[in-house]
C-alpha positions as CSV (number, residue, x, y, z in Angstrom):
1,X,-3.5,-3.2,-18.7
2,X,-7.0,-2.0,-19.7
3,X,-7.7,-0.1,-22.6
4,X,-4.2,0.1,-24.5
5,X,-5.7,0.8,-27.5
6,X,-6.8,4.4,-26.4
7,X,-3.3,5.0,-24.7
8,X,-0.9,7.4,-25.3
9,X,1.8,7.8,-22.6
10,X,3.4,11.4,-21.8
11,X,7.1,11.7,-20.8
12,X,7.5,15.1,-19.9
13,X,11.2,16.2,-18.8
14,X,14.0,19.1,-19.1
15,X,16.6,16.5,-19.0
16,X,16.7,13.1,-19.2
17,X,13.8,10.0,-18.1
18,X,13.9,9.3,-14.1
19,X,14.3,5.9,-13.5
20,X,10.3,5.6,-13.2
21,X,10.1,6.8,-16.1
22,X,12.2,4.5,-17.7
23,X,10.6,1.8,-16.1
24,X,7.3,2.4,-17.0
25,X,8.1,3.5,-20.9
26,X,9.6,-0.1,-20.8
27,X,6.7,-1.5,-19.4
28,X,4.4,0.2,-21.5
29,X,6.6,-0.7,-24.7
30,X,6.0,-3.9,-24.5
31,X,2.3,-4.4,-23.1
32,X,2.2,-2.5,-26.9
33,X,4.4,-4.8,-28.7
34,X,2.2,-8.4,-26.8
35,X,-0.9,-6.4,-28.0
36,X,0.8,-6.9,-31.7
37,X,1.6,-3.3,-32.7
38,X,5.1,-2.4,-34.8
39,X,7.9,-0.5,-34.0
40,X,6.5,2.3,-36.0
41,X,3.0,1.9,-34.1
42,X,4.6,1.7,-30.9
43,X,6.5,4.8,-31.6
44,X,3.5,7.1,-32.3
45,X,2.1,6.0,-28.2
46,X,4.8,7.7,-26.9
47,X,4.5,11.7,-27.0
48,X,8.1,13.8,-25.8
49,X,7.5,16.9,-24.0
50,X,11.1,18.0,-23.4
51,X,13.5,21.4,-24.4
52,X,15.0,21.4,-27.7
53,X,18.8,19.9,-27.7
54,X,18.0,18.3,-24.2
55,X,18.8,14.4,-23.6
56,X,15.5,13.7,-23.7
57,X,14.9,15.2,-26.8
58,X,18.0,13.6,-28.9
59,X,16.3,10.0,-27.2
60,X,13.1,10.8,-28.9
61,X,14.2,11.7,-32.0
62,X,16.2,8.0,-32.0
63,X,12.9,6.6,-31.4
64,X,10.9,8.3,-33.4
65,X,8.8,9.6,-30.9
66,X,6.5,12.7,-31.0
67,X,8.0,15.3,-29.6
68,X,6.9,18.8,-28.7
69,X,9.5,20.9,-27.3
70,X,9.1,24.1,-24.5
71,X,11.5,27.0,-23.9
72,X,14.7,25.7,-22.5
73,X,15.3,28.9,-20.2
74,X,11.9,28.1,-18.6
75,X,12.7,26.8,-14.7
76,X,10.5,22.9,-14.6
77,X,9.3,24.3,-11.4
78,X,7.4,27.3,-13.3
79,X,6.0,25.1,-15.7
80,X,2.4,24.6,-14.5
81,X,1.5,27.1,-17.8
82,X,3.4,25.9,-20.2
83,X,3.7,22.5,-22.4
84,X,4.6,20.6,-19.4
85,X,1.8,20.9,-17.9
86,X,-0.9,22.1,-20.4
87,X,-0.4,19.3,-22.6
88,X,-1.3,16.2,-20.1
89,X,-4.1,18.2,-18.7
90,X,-5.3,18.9,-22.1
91,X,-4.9,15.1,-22.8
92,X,-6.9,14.1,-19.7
93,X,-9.8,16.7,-21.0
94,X,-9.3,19.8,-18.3
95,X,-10.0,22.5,-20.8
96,X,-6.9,24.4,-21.4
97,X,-8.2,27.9,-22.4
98,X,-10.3,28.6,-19.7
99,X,-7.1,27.9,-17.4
100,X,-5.1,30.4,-19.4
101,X,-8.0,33.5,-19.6
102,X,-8.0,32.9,-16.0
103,X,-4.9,33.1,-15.3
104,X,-4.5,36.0,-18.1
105,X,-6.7,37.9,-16.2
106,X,-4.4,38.3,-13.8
107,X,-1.6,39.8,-15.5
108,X,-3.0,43.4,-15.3
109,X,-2.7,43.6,-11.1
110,X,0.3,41.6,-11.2
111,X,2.3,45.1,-13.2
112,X,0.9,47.0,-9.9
113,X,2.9,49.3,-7.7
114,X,0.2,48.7,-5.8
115,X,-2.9,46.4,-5.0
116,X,-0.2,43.6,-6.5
117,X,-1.7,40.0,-5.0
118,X,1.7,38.5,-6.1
119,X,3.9,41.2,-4.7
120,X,1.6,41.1,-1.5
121,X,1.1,37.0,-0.8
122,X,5.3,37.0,-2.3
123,X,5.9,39.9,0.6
124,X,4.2,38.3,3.5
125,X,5.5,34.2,2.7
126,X,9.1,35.7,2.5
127,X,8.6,38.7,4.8
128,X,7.3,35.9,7.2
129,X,10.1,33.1,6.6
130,X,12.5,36.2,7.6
131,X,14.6,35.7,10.9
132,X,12.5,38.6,13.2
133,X,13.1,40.0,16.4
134,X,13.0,37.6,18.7
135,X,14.8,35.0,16.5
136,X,11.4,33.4,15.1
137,X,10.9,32.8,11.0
138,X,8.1,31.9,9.7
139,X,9.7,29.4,7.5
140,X,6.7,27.1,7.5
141,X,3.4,27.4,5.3
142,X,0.3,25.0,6.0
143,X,-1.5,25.3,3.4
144,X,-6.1,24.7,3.7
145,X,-8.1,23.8,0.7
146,X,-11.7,23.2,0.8
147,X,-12.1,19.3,1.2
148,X,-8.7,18.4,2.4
149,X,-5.7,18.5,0.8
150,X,-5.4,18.4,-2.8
151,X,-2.9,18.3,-6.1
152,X,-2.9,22.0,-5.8
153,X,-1.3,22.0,-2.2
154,X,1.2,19.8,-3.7
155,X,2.0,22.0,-6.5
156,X,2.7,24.8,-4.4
157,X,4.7,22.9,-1.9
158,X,6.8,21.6,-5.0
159,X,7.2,25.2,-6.4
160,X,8.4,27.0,-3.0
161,X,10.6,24.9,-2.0
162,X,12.4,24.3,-4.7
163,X,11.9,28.0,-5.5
164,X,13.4,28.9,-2.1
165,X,14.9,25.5,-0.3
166,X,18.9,27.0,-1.1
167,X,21.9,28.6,1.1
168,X,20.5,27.1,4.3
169,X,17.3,29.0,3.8
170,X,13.8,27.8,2.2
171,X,10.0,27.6,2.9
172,X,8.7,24.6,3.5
173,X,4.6,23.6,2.5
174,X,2.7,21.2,5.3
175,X,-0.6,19.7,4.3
176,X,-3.3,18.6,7.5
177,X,-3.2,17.0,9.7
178,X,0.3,17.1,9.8
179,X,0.8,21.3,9.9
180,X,-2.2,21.4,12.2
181,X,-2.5,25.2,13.4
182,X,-0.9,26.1,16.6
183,X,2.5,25.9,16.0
184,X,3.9,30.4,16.3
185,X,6.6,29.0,13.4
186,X,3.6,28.2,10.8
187,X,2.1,30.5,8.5
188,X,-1.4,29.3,7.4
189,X,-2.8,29.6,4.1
190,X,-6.2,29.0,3.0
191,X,-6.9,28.2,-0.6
192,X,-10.1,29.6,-1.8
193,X,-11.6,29.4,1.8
194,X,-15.3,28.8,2.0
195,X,-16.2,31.4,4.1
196,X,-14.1,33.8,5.5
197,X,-15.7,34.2,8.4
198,X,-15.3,31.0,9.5
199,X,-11.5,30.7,8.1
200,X,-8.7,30.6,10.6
201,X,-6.1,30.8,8.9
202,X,-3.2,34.0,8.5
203,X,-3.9,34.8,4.9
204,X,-6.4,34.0,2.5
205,X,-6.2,33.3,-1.2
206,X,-9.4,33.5,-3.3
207,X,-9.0,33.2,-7.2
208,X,-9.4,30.3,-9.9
209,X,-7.1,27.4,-10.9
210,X,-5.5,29.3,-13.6
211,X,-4.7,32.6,-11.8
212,X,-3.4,30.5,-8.7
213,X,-1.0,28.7,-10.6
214,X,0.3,32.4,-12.1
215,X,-0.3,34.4,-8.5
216,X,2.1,31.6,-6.7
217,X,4.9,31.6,-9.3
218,X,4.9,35.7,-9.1
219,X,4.6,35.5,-5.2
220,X,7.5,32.7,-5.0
221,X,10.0,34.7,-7.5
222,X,9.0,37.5,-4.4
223,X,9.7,35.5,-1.7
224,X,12.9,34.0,-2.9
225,X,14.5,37.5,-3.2
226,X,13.2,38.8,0.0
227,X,15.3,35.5,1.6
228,X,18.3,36.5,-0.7
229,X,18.2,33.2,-3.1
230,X,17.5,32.9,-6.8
231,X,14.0,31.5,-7.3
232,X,14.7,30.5,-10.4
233,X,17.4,27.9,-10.0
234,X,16.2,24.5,-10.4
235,X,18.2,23.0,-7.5
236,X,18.4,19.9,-9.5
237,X,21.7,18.8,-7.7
238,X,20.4,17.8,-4.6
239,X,17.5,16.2,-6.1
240,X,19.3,14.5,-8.6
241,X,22.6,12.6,-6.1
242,X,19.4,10.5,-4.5
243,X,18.3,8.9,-8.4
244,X,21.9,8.8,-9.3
245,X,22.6,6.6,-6.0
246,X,19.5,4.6,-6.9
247,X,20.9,4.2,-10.4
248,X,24.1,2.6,-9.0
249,X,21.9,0.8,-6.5
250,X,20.2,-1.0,-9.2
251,X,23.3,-1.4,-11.5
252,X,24.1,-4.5,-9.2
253,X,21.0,-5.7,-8.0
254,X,21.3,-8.7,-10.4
255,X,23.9,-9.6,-7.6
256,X,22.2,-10.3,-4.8
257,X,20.7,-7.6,-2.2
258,X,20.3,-3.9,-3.2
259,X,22.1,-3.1,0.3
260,X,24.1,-5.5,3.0
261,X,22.8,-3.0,5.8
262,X,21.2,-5.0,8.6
263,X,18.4,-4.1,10.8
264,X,19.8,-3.1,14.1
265,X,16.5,-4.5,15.4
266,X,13.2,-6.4,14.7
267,X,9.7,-6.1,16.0
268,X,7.1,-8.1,14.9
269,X,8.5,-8.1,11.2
270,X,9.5,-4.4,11.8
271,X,12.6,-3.6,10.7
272,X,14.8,-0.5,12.2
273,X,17.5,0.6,10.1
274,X,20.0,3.8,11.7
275,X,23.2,4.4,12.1
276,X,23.6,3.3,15.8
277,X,22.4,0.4,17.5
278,X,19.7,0.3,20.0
279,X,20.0,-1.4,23.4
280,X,18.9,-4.7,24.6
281,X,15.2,-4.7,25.3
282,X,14.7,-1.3,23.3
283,X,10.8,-1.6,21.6
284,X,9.4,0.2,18.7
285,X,8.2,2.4,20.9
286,X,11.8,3.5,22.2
287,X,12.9,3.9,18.5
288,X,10.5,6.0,17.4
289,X,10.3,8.4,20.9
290,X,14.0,8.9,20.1
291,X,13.2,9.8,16.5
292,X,10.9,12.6,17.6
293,X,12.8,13.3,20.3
294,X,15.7,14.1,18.0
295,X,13.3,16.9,16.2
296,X,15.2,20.5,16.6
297,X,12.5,23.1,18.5
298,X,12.2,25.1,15.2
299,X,12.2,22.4,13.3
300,X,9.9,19.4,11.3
301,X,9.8,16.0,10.9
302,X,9.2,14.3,7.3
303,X,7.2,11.0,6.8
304,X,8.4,9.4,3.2
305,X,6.4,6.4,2.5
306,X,7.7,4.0,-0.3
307,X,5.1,1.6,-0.2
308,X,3.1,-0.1,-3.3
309,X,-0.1,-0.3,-1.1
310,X,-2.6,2.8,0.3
311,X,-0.7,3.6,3.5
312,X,-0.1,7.3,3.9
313,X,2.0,9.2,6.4
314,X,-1.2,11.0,6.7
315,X,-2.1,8.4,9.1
316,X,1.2,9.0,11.1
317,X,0.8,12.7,11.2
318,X,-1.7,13.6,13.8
319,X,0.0,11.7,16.5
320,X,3.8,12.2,15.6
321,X,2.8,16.1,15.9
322,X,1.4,15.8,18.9
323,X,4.4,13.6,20.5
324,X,7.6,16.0,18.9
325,X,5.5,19.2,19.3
326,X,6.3,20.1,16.0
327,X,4.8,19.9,12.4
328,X,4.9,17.0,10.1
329,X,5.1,17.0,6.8
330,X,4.2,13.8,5.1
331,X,3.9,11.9,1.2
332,X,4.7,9.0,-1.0
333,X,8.6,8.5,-2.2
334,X,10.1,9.0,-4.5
335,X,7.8,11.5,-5.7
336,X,7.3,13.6,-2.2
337,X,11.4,13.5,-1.6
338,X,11.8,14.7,-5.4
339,X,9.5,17.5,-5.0
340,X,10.9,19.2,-1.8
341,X,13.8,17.6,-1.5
342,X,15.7,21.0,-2.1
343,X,14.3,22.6,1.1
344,X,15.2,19.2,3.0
345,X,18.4,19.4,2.1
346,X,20.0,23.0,1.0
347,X,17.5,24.8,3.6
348,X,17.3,25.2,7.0
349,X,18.6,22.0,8.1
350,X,16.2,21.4,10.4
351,X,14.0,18.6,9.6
352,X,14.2,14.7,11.1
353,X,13.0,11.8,8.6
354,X,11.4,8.9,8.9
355,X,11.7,6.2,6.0
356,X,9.3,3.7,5.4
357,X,9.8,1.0,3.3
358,X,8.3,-2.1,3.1
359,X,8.1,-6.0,0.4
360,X,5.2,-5.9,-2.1
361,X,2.0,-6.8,-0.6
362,X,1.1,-10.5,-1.2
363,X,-0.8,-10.7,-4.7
364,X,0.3,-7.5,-5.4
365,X,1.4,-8.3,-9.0
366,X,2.4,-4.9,-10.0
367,X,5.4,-4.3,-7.6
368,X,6.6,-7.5,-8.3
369,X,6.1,-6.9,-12.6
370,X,9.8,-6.6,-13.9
371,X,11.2,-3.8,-15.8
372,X,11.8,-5.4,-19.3
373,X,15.6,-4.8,-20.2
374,X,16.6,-4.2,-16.4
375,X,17.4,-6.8,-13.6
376,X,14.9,-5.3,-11.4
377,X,11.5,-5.4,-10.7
378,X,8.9,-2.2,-9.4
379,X,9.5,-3.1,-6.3
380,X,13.3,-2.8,-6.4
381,X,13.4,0.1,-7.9
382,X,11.1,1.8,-5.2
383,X,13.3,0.3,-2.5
384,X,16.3,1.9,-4.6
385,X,15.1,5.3,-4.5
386,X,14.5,5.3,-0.9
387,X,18.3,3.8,-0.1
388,X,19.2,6.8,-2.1
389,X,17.4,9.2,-0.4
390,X,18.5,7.5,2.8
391,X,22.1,8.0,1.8
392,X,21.6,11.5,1.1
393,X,19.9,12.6,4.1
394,X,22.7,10.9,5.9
395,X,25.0,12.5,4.0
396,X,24.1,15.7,5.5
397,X,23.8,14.2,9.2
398,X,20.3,14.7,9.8
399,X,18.6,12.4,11.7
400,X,16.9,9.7,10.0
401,X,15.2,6.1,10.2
402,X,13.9,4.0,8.1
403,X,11.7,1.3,9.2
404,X,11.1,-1.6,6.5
405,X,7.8,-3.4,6.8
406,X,8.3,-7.6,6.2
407,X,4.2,-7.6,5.9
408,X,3.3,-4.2,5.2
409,X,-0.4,-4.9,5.3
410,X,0.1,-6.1,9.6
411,X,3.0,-3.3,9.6
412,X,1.0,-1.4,9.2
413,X,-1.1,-1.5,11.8
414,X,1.9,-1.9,14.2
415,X,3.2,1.2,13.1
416,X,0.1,3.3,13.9
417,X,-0.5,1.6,17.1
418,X,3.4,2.3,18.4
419,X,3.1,6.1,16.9
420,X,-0.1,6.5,19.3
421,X,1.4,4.8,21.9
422,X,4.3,7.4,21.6
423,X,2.2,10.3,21.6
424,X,0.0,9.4,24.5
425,X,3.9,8.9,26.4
426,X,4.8,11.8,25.9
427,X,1.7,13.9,26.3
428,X,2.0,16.6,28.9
C-alpha cells in the first residue's frame, strides 16, 4: 500500500461493519502495525461515522477510535447531506459548503404549493410507476448524465429503490446501455442535459450537485407515498439475509469449499450453476437464451458481477437487451446487489439475474491477500457475498444463474461472444 502515512480510513455505518468492511479495517490495521505504528497510533487512522448507541459506535469506543456520530432517526438512504456523506467528501477535498448553499438554495421552492421541483419530479416518477389504464407502470427510470453514467446515477438508483422497492411495489434506476430508450415501461431522465433541444428523454433535471442530492430525496419521499409505501424505511432486512448467509458462508470456509454445489455444466472453463440441469449437448448459448427467455414481458433482467478484475455488465448490456427485449440493469456485487437489492426483492418481482463469479485473476495479489484474523481471503469473501445473494434470490424463486469463470480473463471474452451470439438468434 502506497502512502500510509497520509491515510486515514472512514467507516461510515448506522449499524454495524459489513464484512468488507471488516475485511479491509483488518487489512489496513495491520499494513499500520508492519509500517511500525502503536496501538494508540493505529487507533487515531481509523475515523467512526456511526449513530450514537449503535454497534458500531460501542466498537469504536473499545478501540479508541474517532468517532463522530449523526442523528439516529436519519434513514442511511437520505444521508447524502449529512455526516455520512459530507465527511468523506470533505476528506477527499470536494468543498463541502458550496454543496450545502446549493442545495440550501433550494429549500425555498421546495415549501411551494406550487412551482415545487420535488413535489413535481416526486409526482411524475410515482405518478408514472402507477398501474394506468391499460395495465402499464412506469416502474422503470433510465437515468442520462452528460458523459455516461456516473456516481450520481448510482446514488439515485440506491435512494429510490430502497426508498420505494417494498409491498411488491418499487422503482427501479437503469443506467445505458442497459435501459436504452424504447422500451413504453421506461421513464427517462436526463441529469443536467446539455441541450435541451437535442435531449430525448421524458423529463429533464437541471440544477447543481448539492440541490440534486436534496431535490431527489424530496421527490422520492413523493413518490413513495403516491405508490402507498414508507419511503423512509430502510428495508435493511432483505439486504441484510444475503451478508448474514455470507457470514455463515465464511464461518466454515476453513473447511474446505465455501459451497458443495456443482456446475450442472462446463464450457470452456465456464461454469453454469441453476437449479435444474441442462440436457446433453446444451451450449452456453442454450443456457443463456433460456435465461433471457425466462424474463417476464414487464420485467428486467440484472447483471451482478463479482469479479476482482475490470469486467463490467456494461459490456453484457447492449446485447442481452436486445435478445430479452427488455432492459438491463447492470453493476459490481456486493455493492450493486446491496444498493437495490430492496427493489429486487420486496418489489415487483419481476426481474431475472445473472451471477457472475469468477477465481482471482493470475498475479492478481489483492484477491488472493488474506483477511488477518479470518480464514478467508478477498477473494472468498466476494465469492461469499454472491452465494448469499444467490440464495436469496432463490429464496424468492426468481430465476437466476450464476456463471463462474475458471479464467476470468478468457471468460471473459467467451461470455461476450455467446451473449452476441444470443442476441443475433433471437433478433427478429
Amino acid at each position: 500500500m502506497e502512502r500510509l502515512d497520509r491515510t486515514l480510513v472512514v467507516l461510515a455505518s448506522k449499524a454495524g461493519v459489513s464484512l468488507e468492511g471488516d475485511a479491509y479495517r483488518r487489512i489496513f490495521a495491520a499494513a499500520f502495525r508492519e509500517r511500525g505504528l502503536s496501538e494508540r497510533e493505529i487507533a487515531g487512522r481509523f475515523l467512526v461515522i456511526t449513530d450514537h448507541g449503535s454497534p458500531l459506535h460501542d466498537f469504536a469506543r473499545q478501540c479508541g477510535y474517532r468517532i463522530g456520530l449523526t442523528d439516529p432517526y436519519l434513514p442511511g438512504h437520505y444521508g447524502a447531506l449529512s455526516a455520512y456523506g459530507l465527511v468523506p467528501a470533505v476528506l477527499a477535498g470536494a468543498d463541502a459548503d458550496r454543496l450545502l448553499e446549493e442545495a440550501a438554495s433550494l429549500v425555498p421552492s421546495l415549501s411551494k404549493d406550487e412551482d415545487n421541483p420535488g413535489l413535481l419530479l416526486g409526482a411524475v416518477i410515482g405518478g408514472c410507476a402507477q398501474q394506468g389504464p391499460g395495465g402499464l407502470a412506469r416502474d422503470k427510470v433510465l437515468l442520462r448524465e452528460p458523459g455516461g453514467p456516473g456516481a450520481l446515477s448510482a446514488w439515485i438508483s440506491q435512494l429510490l429503490a430502497v426508498g420505494t422497492g417494498k409491498r411488491g411495489r418499487g422503482v427501479l434506476a437503469f443506467e445505458p446501455p442497459g435501459g436504452r430508450g424504447d422500451f413504453p415501461d421506461v421513464h427517462g431522465v436526463s441529469i443536467n442535459p446539455r441541450s435541451a433541444a437535442q435531449d430525448e428523454s421524458d423529463t429533464s433535471v437541471w440544477a447543481p450537485l448539492g440541490a440534486q442530492f436534496l431535490l431527489w430525496e424530496y421527490a422520492t419521499a413523493v413518490a413513495g407515498w403516491l405508490l402507498g409505501v414508507n419511503p423512509f424505511e430502510a428495508g435493511s432486512t432483505v439486504v441484510q439475509e444475503a451478508e448474514d448467509d455470507a457470514a455463515t458462508l465464511l464461518r466454515t470456509v476453513a473447511g474446505g469449499s465455501l459451497t458443495a454445489e456443482r456446475p450442472v455444466y462446463v464450457e470452456d472453463d465456464i461454469e453454469v450453476h441453476a437449479d435444474f440441469p441442462w440436457p446433453p449437448g446444451a451450449e452456453l448459448q442454450t443456457v443463456l437464451g433460456g435465461l433471457v427467455a425466462s424474463v417476464p414481458s414487464d420485467g428486467y433482467l440484472a447483471v451482478m458481477t463479482y469479479l476482482s478484475g475490470d469486467f463490467s455488465g456494461r459490456y453484457l448490456a447492449p446485447s442481452l437487451a436486445r435478445a430479452s427485449g427488455r432492459p438491463v440493469a447492470y453493476g459490481p456485487g456486493p455493492g450493486y446487489p446491496h444498493a437495490t437489492g430492496p427493489v429486487h426483492k420486496d418489489g415487483p418481482g419481476n426481474g431475472a439475474f445473472l451471477i457472475i463469479t469468477g477465481d482471482p485473476a493470475p498475479g492478481d495479489a489483492l484477491a488472493a491477500h488474506p483477511v488477518p484474523g479470518r480464514p478467508y481471503s478477498l477473494a472468498q469473501l466476494q465469492t461469499a457475498r454472491a452465494l448469499g445473494e444467490l440464495r436469496a434470490l432463490r429464496a424468492r424463486r426468481l430465476p437466476v444463474i450464476r456463471l463462474h469463470l475458471r479464467n476470468p480473463v478468457d471468460g471473459a471474452g467467451r461470455l461476450i461472444e455467446a451473449v452476441r451470439a444470443v442476441a443475433g438468434a433471437r433478433r427478429p
